[in-house]
C-alpha positions as protocol buffer text, in pm:
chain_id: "A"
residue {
  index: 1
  type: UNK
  ca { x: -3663 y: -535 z: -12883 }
}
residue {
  index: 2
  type: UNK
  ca { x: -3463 y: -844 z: -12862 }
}
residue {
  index: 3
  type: UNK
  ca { x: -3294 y: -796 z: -12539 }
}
residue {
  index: 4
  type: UNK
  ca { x: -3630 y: -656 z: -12388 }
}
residue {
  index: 5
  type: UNK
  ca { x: -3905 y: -890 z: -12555 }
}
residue {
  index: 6
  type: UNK
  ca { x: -3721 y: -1171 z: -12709 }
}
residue {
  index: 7
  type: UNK
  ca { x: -3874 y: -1025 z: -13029 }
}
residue {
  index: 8
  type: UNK
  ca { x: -3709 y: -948 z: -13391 }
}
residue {
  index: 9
  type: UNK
  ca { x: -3816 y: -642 z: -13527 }
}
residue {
  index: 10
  type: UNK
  ca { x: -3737 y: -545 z: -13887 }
}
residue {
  index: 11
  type: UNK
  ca { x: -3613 y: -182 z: -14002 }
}
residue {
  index: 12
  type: UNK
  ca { x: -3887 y: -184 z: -14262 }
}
residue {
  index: 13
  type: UNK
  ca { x: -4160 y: -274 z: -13997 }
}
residue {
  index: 14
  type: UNK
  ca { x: -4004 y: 69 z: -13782 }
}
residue {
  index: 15
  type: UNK
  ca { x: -4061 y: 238 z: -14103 }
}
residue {
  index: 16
  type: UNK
  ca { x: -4403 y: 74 z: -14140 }
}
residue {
  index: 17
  type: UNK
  ca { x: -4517 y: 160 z: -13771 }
}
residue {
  index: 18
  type: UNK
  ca { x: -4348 y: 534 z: -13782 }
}
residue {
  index: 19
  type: UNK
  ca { x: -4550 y: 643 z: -14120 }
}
residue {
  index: 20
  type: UNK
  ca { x: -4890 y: 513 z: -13957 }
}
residue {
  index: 21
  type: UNK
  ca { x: -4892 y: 751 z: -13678 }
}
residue {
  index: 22
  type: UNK
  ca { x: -4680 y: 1065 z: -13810 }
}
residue {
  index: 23
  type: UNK
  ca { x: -5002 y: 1218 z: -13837 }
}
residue {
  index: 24
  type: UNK
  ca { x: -5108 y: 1130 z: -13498 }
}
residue {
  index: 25
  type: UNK
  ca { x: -4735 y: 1305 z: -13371 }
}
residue {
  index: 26
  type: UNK
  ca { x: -4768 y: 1618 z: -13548 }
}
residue {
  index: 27
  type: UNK
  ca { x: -5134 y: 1656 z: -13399 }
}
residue {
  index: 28
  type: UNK
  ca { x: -4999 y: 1516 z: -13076 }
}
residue {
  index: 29
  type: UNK
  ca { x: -4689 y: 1836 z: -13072 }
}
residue {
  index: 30
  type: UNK
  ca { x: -4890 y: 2063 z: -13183 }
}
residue {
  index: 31
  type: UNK
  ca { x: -5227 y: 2005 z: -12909 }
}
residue {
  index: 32
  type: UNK
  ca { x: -5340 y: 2288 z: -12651 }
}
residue {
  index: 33
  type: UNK
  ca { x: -5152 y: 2281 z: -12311 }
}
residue {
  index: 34
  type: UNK
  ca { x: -5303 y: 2424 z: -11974 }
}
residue {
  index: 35
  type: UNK
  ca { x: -5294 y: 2762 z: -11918 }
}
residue {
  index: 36
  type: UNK
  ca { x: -5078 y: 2765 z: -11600 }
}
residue {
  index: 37
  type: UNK
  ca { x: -4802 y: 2457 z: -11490 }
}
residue {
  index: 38
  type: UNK
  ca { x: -4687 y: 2428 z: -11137 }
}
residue {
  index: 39
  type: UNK
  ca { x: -4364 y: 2321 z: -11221 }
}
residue {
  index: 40
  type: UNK
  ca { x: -4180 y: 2256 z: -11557 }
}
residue {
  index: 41
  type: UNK
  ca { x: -3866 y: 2070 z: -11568 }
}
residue {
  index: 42
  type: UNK
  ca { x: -3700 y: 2098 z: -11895 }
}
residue {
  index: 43
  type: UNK
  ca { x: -3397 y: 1828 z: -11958 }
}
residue {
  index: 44
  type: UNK
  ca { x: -3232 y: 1603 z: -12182 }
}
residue {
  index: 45
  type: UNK
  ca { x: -3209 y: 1234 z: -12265 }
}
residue {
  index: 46
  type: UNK
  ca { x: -2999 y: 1081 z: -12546 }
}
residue {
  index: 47
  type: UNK
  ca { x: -3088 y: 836 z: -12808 }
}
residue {
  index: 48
  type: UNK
  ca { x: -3037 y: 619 z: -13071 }
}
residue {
  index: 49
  type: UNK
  ca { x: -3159 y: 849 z: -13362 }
}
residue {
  index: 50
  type: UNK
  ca { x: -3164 y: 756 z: -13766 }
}
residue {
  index: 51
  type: UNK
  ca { x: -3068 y: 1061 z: -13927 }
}
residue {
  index: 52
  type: UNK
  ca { x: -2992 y: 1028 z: -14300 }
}
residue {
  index: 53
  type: UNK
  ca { x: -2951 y: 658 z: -14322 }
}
residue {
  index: 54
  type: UNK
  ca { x: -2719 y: 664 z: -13984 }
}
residue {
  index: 55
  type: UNK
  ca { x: -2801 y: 601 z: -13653 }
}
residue {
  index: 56
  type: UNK
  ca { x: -2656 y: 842 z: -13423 }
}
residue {
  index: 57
  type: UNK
  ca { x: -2691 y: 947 z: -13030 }
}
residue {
  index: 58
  type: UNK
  ca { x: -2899 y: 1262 z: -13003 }
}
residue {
  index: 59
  type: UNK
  ca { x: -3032 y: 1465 z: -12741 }
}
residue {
  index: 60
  type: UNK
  ca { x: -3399 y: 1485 z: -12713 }
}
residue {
  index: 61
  type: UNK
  ca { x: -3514 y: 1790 z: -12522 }
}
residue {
  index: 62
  type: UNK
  ca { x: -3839 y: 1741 z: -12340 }
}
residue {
  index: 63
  type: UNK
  ca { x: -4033 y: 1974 z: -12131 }
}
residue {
  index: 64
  type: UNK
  ca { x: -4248 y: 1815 z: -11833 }
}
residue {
  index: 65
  type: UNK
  ca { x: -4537 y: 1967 z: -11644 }
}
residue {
  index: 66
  type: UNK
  ca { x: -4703 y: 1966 z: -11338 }
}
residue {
  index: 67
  type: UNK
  ca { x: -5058 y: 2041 z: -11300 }
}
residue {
  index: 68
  type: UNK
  ca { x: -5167 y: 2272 z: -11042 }
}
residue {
  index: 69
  type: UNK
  ca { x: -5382 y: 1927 z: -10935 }
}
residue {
  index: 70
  type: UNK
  ca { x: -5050 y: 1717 z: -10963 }
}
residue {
  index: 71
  type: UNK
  ca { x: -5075 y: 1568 z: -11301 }
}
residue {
  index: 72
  type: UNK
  ca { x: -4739 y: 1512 z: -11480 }
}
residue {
  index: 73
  type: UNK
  ca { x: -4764 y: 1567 z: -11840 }
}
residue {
  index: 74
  type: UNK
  ca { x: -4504 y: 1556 z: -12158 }
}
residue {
  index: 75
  type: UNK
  ca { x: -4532 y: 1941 z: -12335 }
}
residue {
  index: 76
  type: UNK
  ca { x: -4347 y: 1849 z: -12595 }
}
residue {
  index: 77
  type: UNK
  ca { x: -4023 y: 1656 z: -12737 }
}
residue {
  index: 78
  type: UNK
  ca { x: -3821 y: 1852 z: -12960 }
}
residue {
  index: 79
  type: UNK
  ca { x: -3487 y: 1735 z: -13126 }
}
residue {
  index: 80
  type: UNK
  ca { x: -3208 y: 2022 z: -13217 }
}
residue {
  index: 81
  type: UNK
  ca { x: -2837 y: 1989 z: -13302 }
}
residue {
  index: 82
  type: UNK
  ca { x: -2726 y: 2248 z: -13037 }
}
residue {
  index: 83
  type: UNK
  ca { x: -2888 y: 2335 z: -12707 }
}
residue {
  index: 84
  type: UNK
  ca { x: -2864 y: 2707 z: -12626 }
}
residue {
  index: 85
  type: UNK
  ca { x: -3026 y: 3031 z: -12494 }
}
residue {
  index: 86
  type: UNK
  ca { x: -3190 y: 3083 z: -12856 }
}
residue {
  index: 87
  type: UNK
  ca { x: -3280 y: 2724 z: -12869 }
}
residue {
  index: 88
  type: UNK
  ca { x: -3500 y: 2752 z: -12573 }
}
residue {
  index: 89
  type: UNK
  ca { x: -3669 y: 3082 z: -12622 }
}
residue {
  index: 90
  type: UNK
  ca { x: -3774 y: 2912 z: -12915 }
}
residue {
  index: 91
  type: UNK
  ca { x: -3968 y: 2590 z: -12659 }
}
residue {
  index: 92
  type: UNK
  ca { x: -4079 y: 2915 z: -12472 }
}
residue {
  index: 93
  type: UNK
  ca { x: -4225 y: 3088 z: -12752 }
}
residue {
  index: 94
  type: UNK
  ca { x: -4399 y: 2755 z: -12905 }
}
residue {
  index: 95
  type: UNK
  ca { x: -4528 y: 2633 z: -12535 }
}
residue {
  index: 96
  type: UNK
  ca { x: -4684 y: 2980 z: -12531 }
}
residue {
  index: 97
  type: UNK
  ca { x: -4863 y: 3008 z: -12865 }
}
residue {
  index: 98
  type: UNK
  ca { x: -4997 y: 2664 z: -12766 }
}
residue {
  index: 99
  type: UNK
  ca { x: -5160 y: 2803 z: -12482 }
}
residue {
  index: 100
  type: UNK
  ca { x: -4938 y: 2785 z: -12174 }
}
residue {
  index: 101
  type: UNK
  ca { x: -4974 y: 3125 z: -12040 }
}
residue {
  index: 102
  type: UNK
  ca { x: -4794 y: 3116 z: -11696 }
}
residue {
  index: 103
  type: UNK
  ca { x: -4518 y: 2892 z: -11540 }
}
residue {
  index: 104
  type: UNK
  ca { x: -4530 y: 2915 z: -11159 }
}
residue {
  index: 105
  type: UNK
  ca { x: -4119 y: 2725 z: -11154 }
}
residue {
  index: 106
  type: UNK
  ca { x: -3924 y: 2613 z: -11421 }
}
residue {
  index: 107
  type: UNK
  ca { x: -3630 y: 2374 z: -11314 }
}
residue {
  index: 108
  type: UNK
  ca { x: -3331 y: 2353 z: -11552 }
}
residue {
  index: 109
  type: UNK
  ca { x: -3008 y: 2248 z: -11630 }
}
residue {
  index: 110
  type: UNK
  ca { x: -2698 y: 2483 z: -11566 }
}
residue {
  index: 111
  type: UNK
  ca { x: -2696 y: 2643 z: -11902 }
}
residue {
  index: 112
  type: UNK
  ca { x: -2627 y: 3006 z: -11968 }
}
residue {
  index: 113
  type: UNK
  ca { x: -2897 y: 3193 z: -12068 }
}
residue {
  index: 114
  type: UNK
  ca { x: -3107 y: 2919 z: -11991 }
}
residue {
  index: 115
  type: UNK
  ca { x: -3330 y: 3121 z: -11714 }
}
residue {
  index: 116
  type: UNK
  ca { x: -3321 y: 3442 z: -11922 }
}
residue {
  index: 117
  type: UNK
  ca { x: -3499 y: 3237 z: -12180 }
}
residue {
  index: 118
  type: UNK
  ca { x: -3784 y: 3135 z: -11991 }
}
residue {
  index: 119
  type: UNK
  ca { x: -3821 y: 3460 z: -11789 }
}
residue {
  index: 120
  type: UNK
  ca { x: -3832 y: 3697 z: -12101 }
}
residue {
  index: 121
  type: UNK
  ca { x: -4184 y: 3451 z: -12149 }
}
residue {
  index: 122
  type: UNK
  ca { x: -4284 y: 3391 z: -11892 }
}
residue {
  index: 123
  type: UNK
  ca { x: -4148 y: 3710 z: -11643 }
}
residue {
  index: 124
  type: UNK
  ca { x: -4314 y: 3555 z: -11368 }
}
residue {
  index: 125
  type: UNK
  ca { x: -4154 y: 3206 z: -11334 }
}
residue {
  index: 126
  type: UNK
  ca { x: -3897 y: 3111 z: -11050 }
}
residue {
  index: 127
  type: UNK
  ca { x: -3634 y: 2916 z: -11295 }
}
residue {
  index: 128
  type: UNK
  ca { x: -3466 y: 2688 z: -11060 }
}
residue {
  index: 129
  type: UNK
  ca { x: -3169 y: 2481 z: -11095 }
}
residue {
  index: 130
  type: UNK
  ca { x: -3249 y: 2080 z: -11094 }
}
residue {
  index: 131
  type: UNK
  ca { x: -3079 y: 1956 z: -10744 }
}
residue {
  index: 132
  type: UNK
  ca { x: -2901 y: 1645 z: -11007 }
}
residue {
  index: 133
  type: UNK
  ca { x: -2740 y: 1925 z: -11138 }
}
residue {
  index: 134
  type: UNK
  ca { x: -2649 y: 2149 z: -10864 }
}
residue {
  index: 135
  type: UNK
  ca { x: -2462 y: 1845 z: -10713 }
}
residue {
  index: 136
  type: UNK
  ca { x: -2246 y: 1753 z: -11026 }
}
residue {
  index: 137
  type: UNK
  ca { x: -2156 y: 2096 z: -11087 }
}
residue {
  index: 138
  type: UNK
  ca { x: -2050 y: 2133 z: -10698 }
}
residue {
  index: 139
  type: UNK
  ca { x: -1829 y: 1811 z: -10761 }
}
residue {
  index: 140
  type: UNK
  ca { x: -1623 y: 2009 z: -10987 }
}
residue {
  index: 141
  type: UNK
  ca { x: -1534 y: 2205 z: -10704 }
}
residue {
  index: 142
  type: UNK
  ca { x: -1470 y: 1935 z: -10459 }
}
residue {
  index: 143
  type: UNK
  ca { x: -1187 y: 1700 z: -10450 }
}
């Protein structure tokens, strides 16, 4: 907030501001999605995360769709120690109970299992591999 605003934030005033919308999160995770999403990308960013009394880098997985009409929405932000196969399936299996019936293209990282995951869901989808990631795993194989 400093470097940003100029501004001094406390910890306790995080703590303050976090309690007064939990509520608003959890209803905000678990809402209704669409039926059907043009596209889905599903990805990573890191940060700065207090977990018990240390702040650590974490990965927060977040799933992104497209309306049919265009419309980018945020499905849902979930936080996990390890990303796998199992992990996923999981985000599949939650995305679907909240309503998301059909996926036309998912686009992914280059994890294994990652596209069995999402087709044993959603059989239909087209899991595609993000083009960002296509071209730094091709690196590997160029000098």
């Amino acid at each position: 907030m400093r470097e940003l605003y100029g501004l001094s934030v406390s910890p306790e005033l995080v703590s303050k501001v976090t309690d007064a919308v939990h509520d608003e999160i959890r209803e905000w995770q678990a809402r209704p999605l669409d039926d059907v999403y043009a596209i889905v990308y599903f990805d990573a960013v890191r940060a700065k995360i207090r977990d018990e009394g240390l702040v650590r880098n974490k990965a927060v997985y977040l799933g992104i769709g497209v309306t049919c009409t265009g419309r980018k929405e945020v499905l849902g932000l979930w936080i996990e120690q390890t990303e796998g196969a199992r992990f996923w399936f999981a985000v599949m299996n939650e995305l679907k109970a909240r309503g998301l019936l059909d996926v036309l293209i998912a686009v992914v990282d280059g994890l294994k299992g990652f596209p069995e995951a999402i087709e044993s869901v959603y059989p239909e989808a087209v899991a595609q591999t993000c083009i960002v990631h296509l071209i730094r795993h091709s690196l590997a194989y160029a000098s």
